[in-house]
C-alpha positions as CSV (number, residue, x, y, z in Angstrom):
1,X,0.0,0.0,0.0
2,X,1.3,3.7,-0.7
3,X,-0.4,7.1,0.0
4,X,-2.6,8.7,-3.0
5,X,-0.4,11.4,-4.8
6,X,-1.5,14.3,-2.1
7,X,-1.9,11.8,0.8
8,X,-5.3,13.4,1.6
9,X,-9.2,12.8,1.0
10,X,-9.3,14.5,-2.7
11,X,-7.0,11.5,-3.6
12,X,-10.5,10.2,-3.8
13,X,-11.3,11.1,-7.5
14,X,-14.2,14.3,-7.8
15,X,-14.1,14.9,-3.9
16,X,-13.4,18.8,-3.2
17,X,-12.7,20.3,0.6
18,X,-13.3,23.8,1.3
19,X,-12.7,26.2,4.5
20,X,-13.8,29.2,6.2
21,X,-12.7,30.9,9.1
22,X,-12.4,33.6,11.4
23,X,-9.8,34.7,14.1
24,X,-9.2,37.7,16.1
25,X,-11.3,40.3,17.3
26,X,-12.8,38.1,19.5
27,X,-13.5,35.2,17.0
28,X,-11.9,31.3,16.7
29,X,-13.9,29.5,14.7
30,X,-15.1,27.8,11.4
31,X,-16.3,25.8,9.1
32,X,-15.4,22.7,6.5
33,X,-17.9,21.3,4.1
34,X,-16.5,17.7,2.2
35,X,-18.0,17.9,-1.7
36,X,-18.1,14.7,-3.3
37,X,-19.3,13.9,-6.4
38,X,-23.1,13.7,-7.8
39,X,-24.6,10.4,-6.8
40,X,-22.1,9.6,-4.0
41,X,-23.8,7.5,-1.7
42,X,-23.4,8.0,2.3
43,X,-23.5,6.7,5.8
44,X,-22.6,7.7,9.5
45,X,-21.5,6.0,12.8
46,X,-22.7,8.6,15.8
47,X,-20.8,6.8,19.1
48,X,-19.8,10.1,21.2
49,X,-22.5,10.2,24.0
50,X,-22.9,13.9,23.5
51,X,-23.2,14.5,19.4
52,X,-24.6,17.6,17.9
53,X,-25.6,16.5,14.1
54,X,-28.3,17.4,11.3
55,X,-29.3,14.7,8.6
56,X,-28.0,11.7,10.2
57,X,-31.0,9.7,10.6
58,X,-31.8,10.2,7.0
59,X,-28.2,8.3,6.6
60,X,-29.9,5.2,8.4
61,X,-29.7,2.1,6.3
62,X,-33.7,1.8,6.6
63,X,-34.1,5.3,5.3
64,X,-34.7,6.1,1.9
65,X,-32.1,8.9,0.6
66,X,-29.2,7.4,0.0
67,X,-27.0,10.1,-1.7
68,X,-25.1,12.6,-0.3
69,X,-23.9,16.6,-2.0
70,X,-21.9,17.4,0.6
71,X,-21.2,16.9,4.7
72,X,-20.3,20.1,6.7
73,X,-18.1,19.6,9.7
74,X,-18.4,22.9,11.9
75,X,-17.3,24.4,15.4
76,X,-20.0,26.3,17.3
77,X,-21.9,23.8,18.9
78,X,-25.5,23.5,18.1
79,X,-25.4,27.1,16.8
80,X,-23.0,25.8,14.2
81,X,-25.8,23.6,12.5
82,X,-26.8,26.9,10.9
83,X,-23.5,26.5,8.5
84,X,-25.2,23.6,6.5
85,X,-28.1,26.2,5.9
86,X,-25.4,28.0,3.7
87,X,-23.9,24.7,2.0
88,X,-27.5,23.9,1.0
89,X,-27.9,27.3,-0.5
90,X,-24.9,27.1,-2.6
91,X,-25.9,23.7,-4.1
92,X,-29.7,25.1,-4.5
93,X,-28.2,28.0,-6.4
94,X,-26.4,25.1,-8.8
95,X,-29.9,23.2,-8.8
96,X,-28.3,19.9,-7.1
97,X,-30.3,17.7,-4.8
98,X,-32.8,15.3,-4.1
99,X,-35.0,16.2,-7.2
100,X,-38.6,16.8,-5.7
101,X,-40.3,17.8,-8.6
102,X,-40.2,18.4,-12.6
103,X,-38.7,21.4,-12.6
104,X,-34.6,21.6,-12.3
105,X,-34.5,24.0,-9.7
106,X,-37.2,21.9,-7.2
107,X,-34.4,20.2,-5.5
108,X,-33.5,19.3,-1.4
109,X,-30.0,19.2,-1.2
110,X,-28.7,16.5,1.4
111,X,-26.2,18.0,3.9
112,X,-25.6,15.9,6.8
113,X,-23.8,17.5,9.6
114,X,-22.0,17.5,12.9
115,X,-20.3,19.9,15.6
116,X,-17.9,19.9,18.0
117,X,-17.9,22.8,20.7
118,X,-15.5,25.6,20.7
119,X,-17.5,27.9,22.1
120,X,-15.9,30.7,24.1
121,X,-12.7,28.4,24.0
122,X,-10.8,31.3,22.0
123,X,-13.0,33.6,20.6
124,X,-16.6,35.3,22.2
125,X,-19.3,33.2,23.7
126,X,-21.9,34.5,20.6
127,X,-18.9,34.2,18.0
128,X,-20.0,31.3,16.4
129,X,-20.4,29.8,12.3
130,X,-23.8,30.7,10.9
131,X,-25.0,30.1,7.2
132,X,-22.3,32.2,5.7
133,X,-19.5,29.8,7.0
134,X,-21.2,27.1,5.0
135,X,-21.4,29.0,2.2
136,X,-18.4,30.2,1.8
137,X,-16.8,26.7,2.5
138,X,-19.0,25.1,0.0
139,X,-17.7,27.9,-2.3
140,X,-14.5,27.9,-1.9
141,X,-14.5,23.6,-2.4
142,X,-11.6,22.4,-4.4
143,X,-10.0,18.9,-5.5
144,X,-6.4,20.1,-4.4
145,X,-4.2,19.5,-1.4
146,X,-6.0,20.3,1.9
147,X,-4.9,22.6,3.8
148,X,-4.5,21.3,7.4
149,X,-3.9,22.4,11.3
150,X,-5.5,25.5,12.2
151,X,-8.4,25.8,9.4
152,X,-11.9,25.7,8.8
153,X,-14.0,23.2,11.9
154,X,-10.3,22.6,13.7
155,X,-10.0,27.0,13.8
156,X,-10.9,26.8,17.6
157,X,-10.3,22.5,18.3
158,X,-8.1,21.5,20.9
159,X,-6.2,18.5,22.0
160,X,-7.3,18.0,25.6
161,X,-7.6,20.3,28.0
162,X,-4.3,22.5,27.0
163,X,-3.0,21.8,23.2
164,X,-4.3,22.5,19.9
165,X,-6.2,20.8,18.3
166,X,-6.9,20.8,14.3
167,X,-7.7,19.3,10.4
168,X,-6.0,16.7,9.0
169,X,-5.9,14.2,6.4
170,X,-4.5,11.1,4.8
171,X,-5.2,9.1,2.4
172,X,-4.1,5.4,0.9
173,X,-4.4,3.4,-2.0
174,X,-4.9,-0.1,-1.2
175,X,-3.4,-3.1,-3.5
176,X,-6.7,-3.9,-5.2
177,X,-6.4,0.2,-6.8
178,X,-9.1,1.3,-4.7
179,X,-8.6,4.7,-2.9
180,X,-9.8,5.8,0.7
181,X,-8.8,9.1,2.4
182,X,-10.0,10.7,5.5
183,X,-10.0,14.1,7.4
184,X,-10.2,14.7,10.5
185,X,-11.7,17.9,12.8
186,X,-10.0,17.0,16.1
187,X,-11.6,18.3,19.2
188,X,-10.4,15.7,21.3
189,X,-11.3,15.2,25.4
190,X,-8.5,12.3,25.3
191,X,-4.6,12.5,23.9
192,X,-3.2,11.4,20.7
193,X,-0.2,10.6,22.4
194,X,1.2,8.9,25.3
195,X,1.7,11.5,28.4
196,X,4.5,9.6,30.0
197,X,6.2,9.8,27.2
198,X,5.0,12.4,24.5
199,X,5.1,9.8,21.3
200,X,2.1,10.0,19.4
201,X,-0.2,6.9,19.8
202,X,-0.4,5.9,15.5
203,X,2.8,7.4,14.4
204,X,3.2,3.7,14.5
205,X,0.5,3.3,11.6
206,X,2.1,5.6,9.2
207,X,3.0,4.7,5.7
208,X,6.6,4.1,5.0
209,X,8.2,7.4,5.7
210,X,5.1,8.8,6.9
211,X,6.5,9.9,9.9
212,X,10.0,9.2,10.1
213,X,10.5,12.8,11.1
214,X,8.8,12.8,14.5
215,X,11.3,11.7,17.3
216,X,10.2,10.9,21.0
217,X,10.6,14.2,22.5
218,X,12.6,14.4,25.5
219,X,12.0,13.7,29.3
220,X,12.2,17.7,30.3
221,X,9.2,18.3,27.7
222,X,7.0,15.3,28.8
223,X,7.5,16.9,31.9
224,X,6.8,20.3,31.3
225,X,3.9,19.1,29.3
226,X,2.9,17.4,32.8
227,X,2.8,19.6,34.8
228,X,0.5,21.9,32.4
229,X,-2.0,19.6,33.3
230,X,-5.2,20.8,35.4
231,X,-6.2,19.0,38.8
232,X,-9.6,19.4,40.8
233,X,-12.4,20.0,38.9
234,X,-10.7,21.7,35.8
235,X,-9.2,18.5,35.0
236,X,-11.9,17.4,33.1
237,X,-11.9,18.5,29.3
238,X,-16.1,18.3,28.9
239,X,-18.4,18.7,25.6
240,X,-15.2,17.5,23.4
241,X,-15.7,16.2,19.9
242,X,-13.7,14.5,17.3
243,X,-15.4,14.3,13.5
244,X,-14.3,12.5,11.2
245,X,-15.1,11.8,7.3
246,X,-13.8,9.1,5.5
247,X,-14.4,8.5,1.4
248,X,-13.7,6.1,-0.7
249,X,-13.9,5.4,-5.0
250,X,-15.4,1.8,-4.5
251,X,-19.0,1.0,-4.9
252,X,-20.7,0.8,-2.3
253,X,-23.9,0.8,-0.9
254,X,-26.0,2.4,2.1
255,X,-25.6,-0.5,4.6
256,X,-21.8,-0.7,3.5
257,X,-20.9,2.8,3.6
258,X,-22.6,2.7,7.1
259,X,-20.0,0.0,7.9
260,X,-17.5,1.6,6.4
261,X,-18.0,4.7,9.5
262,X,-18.1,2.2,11.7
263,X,-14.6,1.4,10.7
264,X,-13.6,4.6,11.0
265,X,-14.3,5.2,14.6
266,X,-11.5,2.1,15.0
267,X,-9.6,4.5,13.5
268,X,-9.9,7.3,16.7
269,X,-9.7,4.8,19.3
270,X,-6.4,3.9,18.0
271,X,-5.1,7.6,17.5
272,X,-7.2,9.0,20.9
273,X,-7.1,8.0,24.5
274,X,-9.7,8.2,25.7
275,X,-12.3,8.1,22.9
276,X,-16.1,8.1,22.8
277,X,-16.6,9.7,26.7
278,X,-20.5,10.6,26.9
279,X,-19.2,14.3,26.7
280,X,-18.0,13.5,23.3
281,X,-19.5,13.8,20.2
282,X,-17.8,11.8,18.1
283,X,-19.3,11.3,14.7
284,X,-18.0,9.7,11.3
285,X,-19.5,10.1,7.9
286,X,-18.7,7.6,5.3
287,X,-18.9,8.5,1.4
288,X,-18.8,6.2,-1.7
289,X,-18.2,7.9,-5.1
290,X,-18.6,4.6,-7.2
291,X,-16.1,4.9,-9.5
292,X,-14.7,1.6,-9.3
293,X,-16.8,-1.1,-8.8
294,X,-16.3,-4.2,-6.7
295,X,-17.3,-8.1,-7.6
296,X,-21.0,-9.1,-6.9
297,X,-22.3,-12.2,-6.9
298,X,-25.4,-11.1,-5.1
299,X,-28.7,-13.4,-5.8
300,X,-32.4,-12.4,-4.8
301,X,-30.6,-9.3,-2.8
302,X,-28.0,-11.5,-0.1
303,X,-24.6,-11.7,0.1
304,X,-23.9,-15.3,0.2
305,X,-20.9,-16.0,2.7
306,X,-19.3,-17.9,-0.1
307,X,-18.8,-14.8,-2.2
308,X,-16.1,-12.6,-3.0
309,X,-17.5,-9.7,-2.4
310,X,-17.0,-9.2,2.1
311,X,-13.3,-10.3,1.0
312,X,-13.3,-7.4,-1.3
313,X,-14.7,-5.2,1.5
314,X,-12.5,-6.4,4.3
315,X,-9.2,-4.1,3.0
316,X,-11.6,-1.1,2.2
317,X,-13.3,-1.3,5.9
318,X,-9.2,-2.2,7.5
319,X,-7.8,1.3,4.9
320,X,-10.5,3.4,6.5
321,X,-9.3,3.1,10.3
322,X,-6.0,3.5,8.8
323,X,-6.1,6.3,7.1
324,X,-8.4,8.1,10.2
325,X,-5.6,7.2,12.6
326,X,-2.6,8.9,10.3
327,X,-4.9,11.5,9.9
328,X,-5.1,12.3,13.3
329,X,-1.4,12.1,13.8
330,X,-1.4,15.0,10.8
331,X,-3.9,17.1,12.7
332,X,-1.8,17.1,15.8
333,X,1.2,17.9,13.8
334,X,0.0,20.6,11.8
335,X,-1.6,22.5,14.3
336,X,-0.4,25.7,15.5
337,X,-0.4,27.6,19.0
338,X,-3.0,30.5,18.8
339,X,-3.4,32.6,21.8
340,X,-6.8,34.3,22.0
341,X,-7.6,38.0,22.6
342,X,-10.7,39.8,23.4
343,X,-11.0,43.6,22.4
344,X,-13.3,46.1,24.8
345,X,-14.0,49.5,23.1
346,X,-15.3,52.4,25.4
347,X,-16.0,55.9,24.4
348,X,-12.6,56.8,24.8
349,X,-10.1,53.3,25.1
350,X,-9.9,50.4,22.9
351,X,-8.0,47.3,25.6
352,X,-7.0,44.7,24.2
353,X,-7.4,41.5,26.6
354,X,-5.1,37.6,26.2
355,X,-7.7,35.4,27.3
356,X,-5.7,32.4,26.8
357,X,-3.0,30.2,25.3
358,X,-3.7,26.7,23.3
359,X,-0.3,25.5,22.4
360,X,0.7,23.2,19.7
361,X,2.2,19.4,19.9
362,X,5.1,21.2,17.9
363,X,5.8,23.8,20.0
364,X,5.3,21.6,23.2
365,X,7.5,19.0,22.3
366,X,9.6,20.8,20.4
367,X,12.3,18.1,19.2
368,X,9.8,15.6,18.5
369,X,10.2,17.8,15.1
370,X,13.4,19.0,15.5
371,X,16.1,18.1,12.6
C-alpha cells in the first residue's frame, strides 16, 4: 500500500474540501464542508455520548435517501448547525439535490452535519459559524491538497484540556487500486499521544516514511507538558468532539458505507485516548463515489458467505481506520499555538485582553520535530 499522490481525501477522484474561518477580534472559529461527487452514496456512525448533528437519521440504512452533496463539519456547537443552511444554499443555487419535482431547480440538497464545541474556548461566547460559513466553505470547495492544522471546523479545536487541536488528512491506495482518504476535525477530550512519554499513539500506523521525522521528545518536555496539566475539577476537558469523514472510489452501498464509518471510529480509538466519553460527540461520515466497482455475486438481494465480495470489503473497511488514525497524527502535527484575545471598546479606550494560550504538539515537544 502507498499514500494517494496528495496523501489526503481529494486522492478520492471528484471529492473537493473547502474552508472558512475567522480569528481575532474576538473570534476562533469555522467551518469545513467535504463535496463529493453527484450520486455519492453515504453513511454515519454517531458513538460520542454527547453529538450535535443534522441529517444523520436520514443516513440510516432503513431510510430512503441514499445520496449525499456534501457533509459540513463545523465548530459552534448546536449554533453551528446553521453552516449547513449556507452549504444547501450554494448547491440550490447550482440546482443539485434530491430532485422533488419536474422542474430543475425543485431540488433538497442532502447536507448531513455535525459539531464539536469551541464555544468561548478562543474567541466570544456569541462568535460562532452561521450560514455564511457554510457558504463560503461550499464555495470555496476544491480537488487540491488540503490545507490542514489551524483551518476551517479545527479554527478553535483543541487537543485536551491544553493543546491545539486541528484538520487533517490522509489518504491510501490499497493493493486492489481502490482509494480511501479521510479528514479529521479534532476536538479531542483524550490524547493522541502517550503522556508519560509524548510519542504519538499511531505514528506507528504511518505509511513508510510517513512519519519518520517525528522523534520521542525528550523527558524535560513530557514533563513540562505534565505539569500543564489541570487537577480538581478543571481536569476534566467536557463537551469535546472528534469528526471524522472518510471516502472512498469503490462502490458501495447504504448499509456498506454505514460500515464503512463504523470502521472509521476504530480508527480514533487507536489515535485518541480516551475516545467516545459521553461528553464526546464523536461522529463519522462515510462516502462512496462509485467509481470503481467491486465483484458481486449477489442473488435475490443476499450476500452469500461464499462470495467474494465481504473479501473485497475487508481491506476497504481495515484502509478506513487507517487512514483516520494517520490523519489524526497529521492534525496534531499541523496545528499551530493560537493565543486568543478579546477587544473592549469604550468611548474613549480600545484594551486589548489575552484570554488564553492553546499551544501546539510542535511547539510543546519541540524536538519531536526537530532536525
Amino acid at each position: 500500500m502507498q499514500a494517494g499522490e496528495r496523501n489526503d481525501i481529494t486522492d478520492v477522484a471528484g471529492v473537493a474540501v473547502g474552508h472558512h474561518q475567522r480569528r481575532g477580534r474576538g473570534w476562533l472559529t469555522g467551518t469545513t464542508v467535504v463535496l463529493p461527487p453527484a450520486g455519492t452514496v453515504g453513511g454515519v456512525d454517531v458513538r460520542g455520548g454527547g453529538p450535535g448533528t443534522r441529517e444523520t437519521d436520514l443516513l440510516a440504512p432503513v431510510n430512503m435517501v441514499d445520496r449525499v452533496d456534501a457533509v459540513v463539519l463545523t465548530g459552534g456547537s448546536a449554533y453551528g448547525l446553521a453552516a449547513a443552511d449556507g452549504a444547501m444554499t450554494w448547491l440550490e443555487e447550482r440546482q443539485r439535490g434530491f430532485a422533488v419535482g419536474e422542474e430543475p431547480d425543485r431540488v433538497v440538497p442532502i447536507v448531513p452535519a455535525a459539531v464539536l464545541f469551541d464555544l468561548g474556548a478562543g474567541g466570544r461566547f456569541r462568535n460562532r459559524p452561521d450560514a455564511s460559513f457554510g457558504y463560503r466553505a461550499a464555495g470555496r470547495a476544491r480537488s487540491r491538497p488540503v490545507e490542514q492544522g489551524t483551518v476551517g471546523a479545527g479554527t478553535g479545536a483543541h487537543l485536551g484540556p491544553v493543546l491545539k487541536g486541528g484538520i487533517g488528512s490522509a489518504s491510501v491506495v490499497l493493493d486492489n487500486g481502490i482509494t480511501v482518504g479521510a479528514l479529521v476535525a479534532m476536538n479531542s477530550s483524550g490524547l493522541t499521544f502517550d503522556p508519560t512519554t509524548g510519542e504519538l499513539w499511531s505514528a506507528r500506523d504511518g505509511l513508510p516514511g510517513e512519519f519518520d521525522h517525528v522523534h520521542p521528545p525528550t523527558p524535560a518536555e513530557v514533563a513540562a507538558f505534565r505539569a500543564l496539566q489541570p487537577v480538581g475539577p478543571a481536569a476534566d476537558a467536557p463537551l469535546n468532539t472528534t469528526l471524522v469523514v472518510v471516502a472512498t472510489d469503490a462502490r458501495l452501498d447504504k448499509p456498506e458505507c454505514t460500515r464503512l464509518a463504523g470502521s472509521a471510529h476504530d480508527g480514533m480509538a487507536r489515535a485518541i485516548r480516551p475516545i467516545h466519553l459521553y461528553h464526546d460527540g464523536d461522529v463519522a461520515f462515510a462516502l462512496a463515489t462509485g467509481a470503481v466497482e467491486l465483484p458481486d455475486e449477489r442473488r435475490d438481494g443476499l450476500i452469500r458467505p461464499t462470495s467474494t465480495r465481504p473479501a473485497q470489503l475487508a481491506p476497504i473497511l481495515a484502509g478506513a481506520a487507517d487512514v483516520v488514525a494517520r490523519a489524526i497524527v497529521h492534525a496534531t502535527l499541523a496545528a499551530t499555538t493560537t493565543t486568543s484575545t478579546t477587544t473592549t471598546t469604550t468611548t474613549t479606550t480600545t484594551t486589548s485582553t489575552t484570554a488564553g494560550t492553546l499551544t501546539a504538539y510542535r511547539d510543546q515537544f519541540p524536538t519531536a520535530l526537530a532536525p
